[in-house]
C-alpha angles and dihedrals in degrees: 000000000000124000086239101058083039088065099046103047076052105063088042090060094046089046098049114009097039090030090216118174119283089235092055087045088060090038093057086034082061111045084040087060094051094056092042096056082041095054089044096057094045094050091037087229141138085222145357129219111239095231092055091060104102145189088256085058104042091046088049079053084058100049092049092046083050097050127357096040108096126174110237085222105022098028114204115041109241110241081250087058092051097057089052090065091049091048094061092046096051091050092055087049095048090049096048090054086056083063094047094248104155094228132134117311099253082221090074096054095082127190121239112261108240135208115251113291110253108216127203118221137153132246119234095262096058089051092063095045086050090050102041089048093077121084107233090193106109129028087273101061092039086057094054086049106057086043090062101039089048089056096045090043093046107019093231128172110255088243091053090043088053092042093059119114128202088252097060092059127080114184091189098058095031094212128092133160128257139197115226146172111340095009092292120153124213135164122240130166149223127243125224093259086054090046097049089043099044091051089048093047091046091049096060093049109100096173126093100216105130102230111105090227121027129180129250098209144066128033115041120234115277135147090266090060110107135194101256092049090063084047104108106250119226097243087056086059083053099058090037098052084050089046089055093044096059088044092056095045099248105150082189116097120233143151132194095296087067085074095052080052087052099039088061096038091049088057096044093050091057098040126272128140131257099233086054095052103041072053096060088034092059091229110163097204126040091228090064089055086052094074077083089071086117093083091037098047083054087073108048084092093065097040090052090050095043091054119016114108094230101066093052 
């Protein structure tokens, strides 16, 4: 088979048969497309058969992804990014064993091993300086607000956040369900401060437009204006949550995502357990929870003098 048709009748099969998100369908669709106009231009072909891909020419990917590859807006690839790239590949090839194809094991294409994740969160100082730098006198500011009292309050990712409606969400309970990554639901609430800010935020609104946060600029109403185009877009939460930031004084940058950070640090300083919070983040593997090590590894002190024998 060709590596074009290969990547077609698999994204076919993640679309329909694995029912993966349309957004991870066009992610692998991307990176697959990537490989294949790289392996054309190294074969000088048209097209390339599937068996004859090799150890020798996925380890000569990695090296351009490594070193020659550079982003025309971001450069260099992160070693993150690359693996990316490798993920999608593997997938293809481990699909394409399923269809005994006799093709490269998808266990020899290895990812790159990568140093610990930094996060960025903020302490809870900072919180209250990036809350209290929007003005909540008009529905606007109230709207930012509550965004980013909600995140904060929830640790959702900013395109959940975006994809809310006013019916998902109950201020009298404070707890609604949420779909996240790979279609998983999961249940997070809301604290008093996001309650009381949400309802304010929903009692101003005067509209009937279904999205639990809209936007107040940009196109003007016409008859062409649907609802989903008033709904806000991900990447306006972004350039809120950095216009707040100046604002505030944090040389830091950060982006909605920070709050998440903060949302679990904030648990596990004050106690909660791992398992709990990789729960409310909607992490599908432990591991994934542990790049918080930063609040557990603050009280190993205290763990060493409570119970070493040499401080008795």
């Amino acid at each position: 088979m060709g590596l074009k048709e290969a990547i077609l009748r698999f994204l076919e099969y993640s679309e329909l048969d694995r029912n993966l998100s349309l957004k991870t369908v066009k992610m692998y669709g991307y990176y697959l497309s990537f490989f294949q106009g790289w392996a054309l231009t190294q074969k000088k072909a048209d097209d390339i058969d599937v068996e004859t891909i090799d150890d020798a020419m996925v380890r000569d990917y990695r090296l351009y992804l490594s070193h020659n590859y550079k982003n025309p807006y971001k450069g260099s690839l992160k070693r993150q990014t690359q693996n990316y790239f490798l993920v999608a590949l593997r997938s293809l090839f481990r699909y394409l064993t399923k269809q005994k194809y006799k093709v490269l094991s998808p266990d020899m294409i290895e990812l790159g091993k990568q140093r610990d994740r930094k996060i960025t969160f903020l302490q809870e100082d900072k919180l209250e300086k990036l809350f209290r730098s929007v003005d909540t006198t008009d529905e606007g500011g109230t709207r930012d607000r509550t965004i980013l009292e909600v995140l904060f309050s929830t640790g959702l990712r900013v395109s959940e956040l975006v994809g809310l409606n006013r019916e998902h969400i109950s201020t009298l309970t404070g707890e609604f369900n949420v779909i996240g990554k790979g279609g998983k639901n999961r249940v997070v609430f809301l604290t008093k401060n996001a309650k009381d800010w949400l309802q304010k935020y929903i009692s101003m609104r005067k509209d009937v437009y279904a999205p639990l946060f809209i936007r107040y600029s940009g196109p003007r109403e016409s008859e062409e204006l649907t609802i989903e185009k008033k709904r806000l877009s991900a990447r306006s939460v972004e350039r809120m949550v950095d216009k707040y930031r100046i604002k505030a004084g944090i040389l830091d940058k950060i982006g909605p995502h920070a709050l998440r950070h903060s949302f679990a640090t904030d648990l596990l300083s004050h106690g909660a357990d791992l398992r709990s919070v990789q729960a409310m983040l909607g992490h599908k593997n432990i591991a994934t929870t542990q790049i918080y090590t930063h609040v557990t590894d603050a009280g190993l002190r205290e763990v060493h003098e409570k119970f070493h024998s040499g401080n008795k």
